[in-house]
PDB file of N, CA, C and O in Angstrom:
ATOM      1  N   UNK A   1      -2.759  22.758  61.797  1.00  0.00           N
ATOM      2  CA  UNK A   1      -2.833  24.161  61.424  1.00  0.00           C
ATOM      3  C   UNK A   1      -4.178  24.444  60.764  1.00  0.00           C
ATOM      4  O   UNK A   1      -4.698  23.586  60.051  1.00  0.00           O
ATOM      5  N   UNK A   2      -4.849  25.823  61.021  1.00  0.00           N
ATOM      6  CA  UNK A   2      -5.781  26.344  60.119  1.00  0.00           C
ATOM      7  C   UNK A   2      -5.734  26.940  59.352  1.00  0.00           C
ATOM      8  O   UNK A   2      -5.037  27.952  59.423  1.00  0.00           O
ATOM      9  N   UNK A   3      -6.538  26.596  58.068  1.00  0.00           N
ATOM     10  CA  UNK A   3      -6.262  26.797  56.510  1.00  0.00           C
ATOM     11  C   UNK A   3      -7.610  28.444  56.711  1.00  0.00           C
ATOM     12  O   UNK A   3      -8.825  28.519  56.896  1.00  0.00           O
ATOM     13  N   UNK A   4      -6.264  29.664  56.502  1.00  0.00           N
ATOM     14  CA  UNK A   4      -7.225  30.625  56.242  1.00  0.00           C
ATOM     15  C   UNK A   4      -6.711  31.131  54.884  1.00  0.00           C
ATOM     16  O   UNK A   4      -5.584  30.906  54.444  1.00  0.00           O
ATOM     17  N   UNK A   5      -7.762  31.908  54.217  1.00  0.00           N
ATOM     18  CA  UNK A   5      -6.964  32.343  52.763  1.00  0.00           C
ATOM     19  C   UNK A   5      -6.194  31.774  51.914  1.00  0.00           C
ATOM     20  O   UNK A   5      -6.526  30.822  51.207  1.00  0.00           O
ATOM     21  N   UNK A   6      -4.893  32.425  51.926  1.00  0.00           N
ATOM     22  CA  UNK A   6      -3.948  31.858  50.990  1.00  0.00           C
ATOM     23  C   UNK A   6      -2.783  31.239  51.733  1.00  0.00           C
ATOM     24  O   UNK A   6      -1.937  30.668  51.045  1.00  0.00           O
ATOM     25  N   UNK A   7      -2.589  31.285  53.365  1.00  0.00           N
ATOM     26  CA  UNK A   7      -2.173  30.628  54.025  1.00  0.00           C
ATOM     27  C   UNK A   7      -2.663  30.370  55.369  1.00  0.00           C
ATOM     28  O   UNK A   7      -3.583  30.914  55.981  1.00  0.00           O
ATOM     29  N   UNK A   8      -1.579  29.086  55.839  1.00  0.00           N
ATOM     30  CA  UNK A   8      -2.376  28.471  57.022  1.00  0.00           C
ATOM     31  C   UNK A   8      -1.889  29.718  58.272  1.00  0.00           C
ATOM     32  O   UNK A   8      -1.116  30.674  58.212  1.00  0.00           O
ATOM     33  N   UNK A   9      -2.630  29.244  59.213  1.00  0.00           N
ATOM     34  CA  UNK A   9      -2.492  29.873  60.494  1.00  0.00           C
ATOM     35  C   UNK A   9      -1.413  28.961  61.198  1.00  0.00           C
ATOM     36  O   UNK A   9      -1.300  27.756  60.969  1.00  0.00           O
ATOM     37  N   UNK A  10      -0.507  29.790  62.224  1.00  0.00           N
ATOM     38  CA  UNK A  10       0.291  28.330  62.914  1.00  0.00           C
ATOM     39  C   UNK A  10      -0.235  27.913  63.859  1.00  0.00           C
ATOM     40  O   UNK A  10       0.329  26.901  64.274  1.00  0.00           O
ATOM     41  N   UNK A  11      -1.588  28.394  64.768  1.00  0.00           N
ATOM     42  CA  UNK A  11      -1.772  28.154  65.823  1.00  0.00           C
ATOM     43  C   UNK A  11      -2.001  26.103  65.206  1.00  0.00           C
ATOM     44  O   UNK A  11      -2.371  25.471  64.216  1.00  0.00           O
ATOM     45  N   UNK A  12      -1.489  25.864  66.575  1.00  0.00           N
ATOM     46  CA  UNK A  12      -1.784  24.344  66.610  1.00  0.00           C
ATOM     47  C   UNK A  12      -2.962  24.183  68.248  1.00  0.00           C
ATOM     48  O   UNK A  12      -3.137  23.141  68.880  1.00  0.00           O
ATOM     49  N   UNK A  13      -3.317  24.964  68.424  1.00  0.00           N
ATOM     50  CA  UNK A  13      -5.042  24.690  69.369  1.00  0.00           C
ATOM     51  C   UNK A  13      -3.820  24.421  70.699  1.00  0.00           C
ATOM     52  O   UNK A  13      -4.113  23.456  71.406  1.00  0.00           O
ATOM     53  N   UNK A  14      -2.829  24.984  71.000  1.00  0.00           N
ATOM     54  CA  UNK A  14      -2.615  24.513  72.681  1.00  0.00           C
ATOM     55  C   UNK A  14      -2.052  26.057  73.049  1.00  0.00           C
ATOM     56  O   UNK A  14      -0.886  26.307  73.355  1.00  0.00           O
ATOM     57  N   UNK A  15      -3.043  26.942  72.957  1.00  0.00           N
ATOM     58  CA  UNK A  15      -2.844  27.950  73.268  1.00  0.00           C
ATOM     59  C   UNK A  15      -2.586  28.298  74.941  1.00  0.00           C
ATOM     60  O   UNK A  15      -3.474  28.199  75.788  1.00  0.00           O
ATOM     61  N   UNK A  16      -1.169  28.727  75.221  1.00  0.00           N
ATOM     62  CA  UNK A  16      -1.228  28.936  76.729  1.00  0.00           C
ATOM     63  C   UNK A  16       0.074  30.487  76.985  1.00  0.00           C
ATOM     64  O   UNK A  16       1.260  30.363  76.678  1.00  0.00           O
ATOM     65  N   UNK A  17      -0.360  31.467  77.426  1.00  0.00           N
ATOM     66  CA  UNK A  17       0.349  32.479  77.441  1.00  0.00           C
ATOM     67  C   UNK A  17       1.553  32.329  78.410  1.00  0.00           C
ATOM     68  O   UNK A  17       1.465  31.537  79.348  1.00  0.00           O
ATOM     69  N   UNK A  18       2.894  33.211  78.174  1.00  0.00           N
ATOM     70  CA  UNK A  18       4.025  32.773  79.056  1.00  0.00           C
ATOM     71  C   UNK A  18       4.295  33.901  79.830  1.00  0.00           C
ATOM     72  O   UNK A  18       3.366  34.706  79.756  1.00  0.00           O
ATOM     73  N   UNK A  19       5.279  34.292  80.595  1.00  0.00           N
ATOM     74  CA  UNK A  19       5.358  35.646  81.371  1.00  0.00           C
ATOM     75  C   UNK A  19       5.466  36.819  80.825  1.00  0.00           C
ATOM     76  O   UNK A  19       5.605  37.909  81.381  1.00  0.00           O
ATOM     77  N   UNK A  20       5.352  36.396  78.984  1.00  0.00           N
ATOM     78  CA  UNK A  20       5.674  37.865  78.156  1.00  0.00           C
ATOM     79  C   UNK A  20       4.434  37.812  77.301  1.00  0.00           C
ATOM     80  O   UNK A  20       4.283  38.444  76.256  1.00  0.00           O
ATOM     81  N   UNK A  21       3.672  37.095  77.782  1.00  0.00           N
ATOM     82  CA  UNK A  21       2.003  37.330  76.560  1.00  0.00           C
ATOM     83  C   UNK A  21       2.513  36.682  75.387  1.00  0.00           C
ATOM     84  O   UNK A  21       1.997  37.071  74.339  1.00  0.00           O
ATOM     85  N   UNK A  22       3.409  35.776  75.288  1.00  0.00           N
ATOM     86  CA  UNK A  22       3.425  34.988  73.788  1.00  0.00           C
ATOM     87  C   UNK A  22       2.965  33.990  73.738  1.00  0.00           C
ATOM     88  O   UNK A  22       3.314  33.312  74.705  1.00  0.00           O
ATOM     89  N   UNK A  23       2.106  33.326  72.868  1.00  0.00           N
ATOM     90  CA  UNK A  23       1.844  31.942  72.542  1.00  0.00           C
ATOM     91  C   UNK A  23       2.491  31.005  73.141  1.00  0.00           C
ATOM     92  O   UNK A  23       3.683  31.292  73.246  1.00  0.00           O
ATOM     93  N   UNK A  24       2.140  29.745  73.693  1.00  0.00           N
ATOM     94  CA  UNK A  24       3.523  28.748  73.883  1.00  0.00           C
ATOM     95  C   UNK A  24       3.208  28.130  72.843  1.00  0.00           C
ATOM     96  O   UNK A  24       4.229  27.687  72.317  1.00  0.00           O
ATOM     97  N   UNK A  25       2.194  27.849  72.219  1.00  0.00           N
ATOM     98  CA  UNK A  25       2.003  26.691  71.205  1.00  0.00           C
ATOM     99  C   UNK A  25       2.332  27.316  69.438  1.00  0.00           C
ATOM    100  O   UNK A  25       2.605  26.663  68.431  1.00  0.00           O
ATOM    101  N   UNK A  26       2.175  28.715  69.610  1.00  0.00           N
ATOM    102  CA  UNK A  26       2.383  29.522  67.984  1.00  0.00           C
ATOM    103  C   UNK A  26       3.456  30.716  68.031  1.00  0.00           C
ATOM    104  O   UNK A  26       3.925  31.290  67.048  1.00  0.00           O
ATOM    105  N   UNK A  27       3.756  30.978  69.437  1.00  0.00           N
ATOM    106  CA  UNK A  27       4.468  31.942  69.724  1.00  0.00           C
ATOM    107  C   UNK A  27       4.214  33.324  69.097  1.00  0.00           C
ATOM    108  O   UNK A  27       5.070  34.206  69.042  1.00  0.00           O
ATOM    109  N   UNK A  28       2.988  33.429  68.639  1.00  0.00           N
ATOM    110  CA  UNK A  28       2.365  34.843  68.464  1.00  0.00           C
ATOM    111  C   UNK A  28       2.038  35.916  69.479  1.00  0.00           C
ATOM    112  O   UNK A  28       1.252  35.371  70.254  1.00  0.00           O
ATOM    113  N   UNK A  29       2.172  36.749  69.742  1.00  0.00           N
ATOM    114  CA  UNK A  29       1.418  37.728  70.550  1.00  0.00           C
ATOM    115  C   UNK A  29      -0.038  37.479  69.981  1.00  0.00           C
ATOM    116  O   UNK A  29      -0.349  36.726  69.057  1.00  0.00           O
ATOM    117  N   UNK A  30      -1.285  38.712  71.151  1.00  0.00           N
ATOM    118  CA  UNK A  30      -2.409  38.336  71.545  1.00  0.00           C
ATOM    119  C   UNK A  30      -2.730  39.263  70.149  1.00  0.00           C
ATOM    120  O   UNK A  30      -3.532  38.864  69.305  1.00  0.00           O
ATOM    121  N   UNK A  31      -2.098  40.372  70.038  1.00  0.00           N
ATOM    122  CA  UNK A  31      -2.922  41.017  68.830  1.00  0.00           C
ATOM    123  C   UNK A  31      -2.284  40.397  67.476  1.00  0.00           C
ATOM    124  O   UNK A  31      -2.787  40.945  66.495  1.00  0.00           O
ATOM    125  N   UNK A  32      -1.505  39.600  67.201  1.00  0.00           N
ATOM    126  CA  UNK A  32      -0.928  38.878  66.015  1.00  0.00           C
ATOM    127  C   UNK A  32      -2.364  38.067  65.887  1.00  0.00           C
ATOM    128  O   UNK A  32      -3.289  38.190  65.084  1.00  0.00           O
ATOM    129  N   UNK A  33      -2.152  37.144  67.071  1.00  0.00           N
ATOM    130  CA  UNK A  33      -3.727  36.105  66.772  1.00  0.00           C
ATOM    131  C   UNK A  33      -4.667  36.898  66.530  1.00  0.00           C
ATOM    132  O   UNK A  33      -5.055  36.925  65.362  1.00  0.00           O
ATOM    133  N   UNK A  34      -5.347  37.805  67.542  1.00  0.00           N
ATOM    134  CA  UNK A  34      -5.962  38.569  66.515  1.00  0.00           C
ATOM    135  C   UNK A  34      -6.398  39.317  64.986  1.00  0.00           C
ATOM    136  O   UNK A  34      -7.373  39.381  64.237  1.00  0.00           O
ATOM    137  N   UNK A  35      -4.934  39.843  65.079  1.00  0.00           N
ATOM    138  CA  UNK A  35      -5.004  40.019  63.542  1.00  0.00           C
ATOM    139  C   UNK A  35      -4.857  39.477  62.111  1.00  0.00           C
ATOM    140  O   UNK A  35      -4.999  39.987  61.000  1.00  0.00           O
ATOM    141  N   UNK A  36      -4.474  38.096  62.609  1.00  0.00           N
ATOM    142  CA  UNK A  36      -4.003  36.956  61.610  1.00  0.00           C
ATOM    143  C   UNK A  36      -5.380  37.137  60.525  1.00  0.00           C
ATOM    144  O   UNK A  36      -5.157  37.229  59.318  1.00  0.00           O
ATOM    145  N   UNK A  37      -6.411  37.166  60.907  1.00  0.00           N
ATOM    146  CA  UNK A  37      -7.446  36.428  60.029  1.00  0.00           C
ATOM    147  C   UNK A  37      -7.413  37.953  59.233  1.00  0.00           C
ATOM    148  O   UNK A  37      -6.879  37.720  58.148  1.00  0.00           O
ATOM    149  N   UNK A  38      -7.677  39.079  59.293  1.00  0.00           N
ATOM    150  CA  UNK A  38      -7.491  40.687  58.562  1.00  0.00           C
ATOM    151  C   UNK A  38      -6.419  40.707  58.256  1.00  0.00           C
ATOM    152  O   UNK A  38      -6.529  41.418  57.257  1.00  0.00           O
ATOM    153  N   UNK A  39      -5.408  40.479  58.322  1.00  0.00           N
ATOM    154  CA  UNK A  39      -3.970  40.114  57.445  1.00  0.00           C
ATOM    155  C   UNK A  39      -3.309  40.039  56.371  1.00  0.00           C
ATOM    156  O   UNK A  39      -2.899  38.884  56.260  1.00  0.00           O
ATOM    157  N   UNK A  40      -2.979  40.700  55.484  1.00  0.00           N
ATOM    158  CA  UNK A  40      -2.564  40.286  54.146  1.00  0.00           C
ATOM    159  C   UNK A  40      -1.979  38.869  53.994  1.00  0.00           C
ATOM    160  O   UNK A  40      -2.049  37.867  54.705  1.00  0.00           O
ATOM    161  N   UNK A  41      -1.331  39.156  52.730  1.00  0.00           N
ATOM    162  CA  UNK A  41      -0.160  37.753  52.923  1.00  0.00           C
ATOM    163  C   UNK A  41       0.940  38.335  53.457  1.00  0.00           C
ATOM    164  O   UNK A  41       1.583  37.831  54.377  1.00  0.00           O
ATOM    165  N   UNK A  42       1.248  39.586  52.824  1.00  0.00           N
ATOM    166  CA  UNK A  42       2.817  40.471  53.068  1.00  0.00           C
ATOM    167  C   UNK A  42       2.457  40.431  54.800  1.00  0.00           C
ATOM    168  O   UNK A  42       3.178  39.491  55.132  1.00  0.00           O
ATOM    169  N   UNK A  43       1.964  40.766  55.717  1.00  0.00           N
ATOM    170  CA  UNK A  43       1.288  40.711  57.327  1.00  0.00           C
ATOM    171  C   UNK A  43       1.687  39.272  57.499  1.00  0.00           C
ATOM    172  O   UNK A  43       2.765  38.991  58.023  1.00  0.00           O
ATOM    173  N   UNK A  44       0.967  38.481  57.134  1.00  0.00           N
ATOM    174  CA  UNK A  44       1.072  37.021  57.595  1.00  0.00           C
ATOM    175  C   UNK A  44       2.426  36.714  57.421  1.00  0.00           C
ATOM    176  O   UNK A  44       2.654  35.918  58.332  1.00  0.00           O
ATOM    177  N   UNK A  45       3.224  36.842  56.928  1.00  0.00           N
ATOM    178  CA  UNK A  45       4.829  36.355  56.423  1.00  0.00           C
ATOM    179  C   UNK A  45       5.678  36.969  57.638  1.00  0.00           C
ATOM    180  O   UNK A  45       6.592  36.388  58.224  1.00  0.00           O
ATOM    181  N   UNK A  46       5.168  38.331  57.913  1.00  0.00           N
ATOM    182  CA  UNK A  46       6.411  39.126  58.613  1.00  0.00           C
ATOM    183  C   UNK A  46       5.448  38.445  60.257  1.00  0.00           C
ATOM    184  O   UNK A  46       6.111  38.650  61.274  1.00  0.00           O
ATOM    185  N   UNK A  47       4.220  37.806  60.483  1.00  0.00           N
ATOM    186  CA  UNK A  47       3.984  37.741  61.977  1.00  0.00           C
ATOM    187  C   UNK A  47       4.688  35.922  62.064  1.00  0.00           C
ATOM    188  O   UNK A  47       4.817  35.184  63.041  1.00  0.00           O
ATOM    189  N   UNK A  48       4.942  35.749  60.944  1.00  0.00           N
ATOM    190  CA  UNK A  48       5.617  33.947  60.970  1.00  0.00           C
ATOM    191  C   UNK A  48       6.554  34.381  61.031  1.00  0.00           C
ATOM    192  O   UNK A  48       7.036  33.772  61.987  1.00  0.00           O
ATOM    193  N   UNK A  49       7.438  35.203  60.633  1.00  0.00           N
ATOM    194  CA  UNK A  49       8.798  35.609  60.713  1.00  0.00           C
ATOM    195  C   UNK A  49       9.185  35.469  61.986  1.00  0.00           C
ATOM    196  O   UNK A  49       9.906  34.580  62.440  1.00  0.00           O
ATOM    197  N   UNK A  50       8.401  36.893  62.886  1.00  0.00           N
ATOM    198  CA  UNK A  50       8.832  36.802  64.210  1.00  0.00           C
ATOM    199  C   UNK A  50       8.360  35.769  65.023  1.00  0.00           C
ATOM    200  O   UNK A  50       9.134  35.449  65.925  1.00  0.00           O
ATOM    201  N   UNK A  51       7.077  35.027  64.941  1.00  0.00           N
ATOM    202  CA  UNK A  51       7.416  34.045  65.737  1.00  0.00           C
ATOM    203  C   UNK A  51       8.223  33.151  65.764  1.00  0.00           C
ATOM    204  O   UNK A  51       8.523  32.480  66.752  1.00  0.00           O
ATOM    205  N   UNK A  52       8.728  33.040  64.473  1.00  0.00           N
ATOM    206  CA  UNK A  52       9.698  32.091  64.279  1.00  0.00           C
ATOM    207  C   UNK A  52      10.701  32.753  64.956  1.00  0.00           C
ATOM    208  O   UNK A  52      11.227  32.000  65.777  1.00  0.00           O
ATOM    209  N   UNK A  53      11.157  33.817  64.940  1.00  0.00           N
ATOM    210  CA  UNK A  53      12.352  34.188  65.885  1.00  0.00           C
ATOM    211  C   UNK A  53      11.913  34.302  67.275  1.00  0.00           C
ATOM    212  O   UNK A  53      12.908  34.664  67.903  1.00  0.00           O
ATOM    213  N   UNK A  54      11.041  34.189  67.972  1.00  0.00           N
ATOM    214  CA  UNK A  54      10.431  34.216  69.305  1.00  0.00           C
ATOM    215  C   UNK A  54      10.618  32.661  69.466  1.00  0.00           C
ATOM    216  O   UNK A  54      10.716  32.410  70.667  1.00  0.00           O
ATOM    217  N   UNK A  55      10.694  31.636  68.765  1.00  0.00           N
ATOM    218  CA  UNK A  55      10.431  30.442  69.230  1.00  0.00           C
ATOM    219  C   UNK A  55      12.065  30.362  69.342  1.00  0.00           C
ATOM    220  O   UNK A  55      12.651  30.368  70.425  1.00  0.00           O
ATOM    221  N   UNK A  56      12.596  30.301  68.306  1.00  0.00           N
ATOM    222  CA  UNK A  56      14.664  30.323  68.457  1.00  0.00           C
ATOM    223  C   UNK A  56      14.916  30.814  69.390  1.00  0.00           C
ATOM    224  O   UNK A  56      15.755  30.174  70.024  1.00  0.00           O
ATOM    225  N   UNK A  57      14.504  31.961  69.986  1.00  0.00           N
ATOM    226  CA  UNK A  57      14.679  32.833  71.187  1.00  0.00           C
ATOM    227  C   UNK A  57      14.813  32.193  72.546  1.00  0.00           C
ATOM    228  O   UNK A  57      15.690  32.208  73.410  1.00  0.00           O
ATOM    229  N   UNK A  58      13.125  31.385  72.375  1.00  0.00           N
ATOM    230  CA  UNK A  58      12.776  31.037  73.611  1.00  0.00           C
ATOM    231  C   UNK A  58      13.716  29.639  74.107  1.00  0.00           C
ATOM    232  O   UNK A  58      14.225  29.428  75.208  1.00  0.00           O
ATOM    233  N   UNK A  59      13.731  29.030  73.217  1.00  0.00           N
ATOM    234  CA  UNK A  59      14.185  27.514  73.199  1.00  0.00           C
ATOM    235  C   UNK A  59      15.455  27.529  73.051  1.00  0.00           C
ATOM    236  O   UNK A  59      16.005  26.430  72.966  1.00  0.00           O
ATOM    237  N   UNK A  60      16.459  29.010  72.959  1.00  0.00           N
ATOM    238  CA  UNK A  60      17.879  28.727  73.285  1.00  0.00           C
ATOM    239  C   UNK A  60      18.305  29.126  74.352  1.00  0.00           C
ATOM    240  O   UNK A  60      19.503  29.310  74.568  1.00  0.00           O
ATOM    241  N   UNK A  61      17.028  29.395  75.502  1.00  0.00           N
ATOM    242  CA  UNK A  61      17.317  29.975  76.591  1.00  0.00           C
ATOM    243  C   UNK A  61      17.619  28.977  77.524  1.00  0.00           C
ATOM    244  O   UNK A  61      17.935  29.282  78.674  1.00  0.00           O
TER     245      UNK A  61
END
């Protein structure tokens, strides 16, 4: 992970998009990665949130 600010980023560098534009490796959308680094903390919490529910999503399919 990359250490920005006051927290890390989740990308783990195996960035590859799926048939819905999400991360496979962070499960972010394209403007989340984008916006990660301009981000608050309150921003950064709620875009880990949903990927975290995008990854539960994907992987109980």
């Amino acid at each position: 992970m990359i250490y920005t600010k006051d927290m890390k980023s989740p990308c783990i560098r195996n960035c590859c998009l799926n048939e819905n534009n999400i991360c496979t490796g962070c499960y972010r959308t394209i403007s989340e990665i984008i916006e990660w680094f301009q981000a608050n903390t309150k921003r950064r919490k709620t875009i880990l949130k949903m990927a975290r529910q995008r990854e539960s999503s994907i992987d109980s399919q």
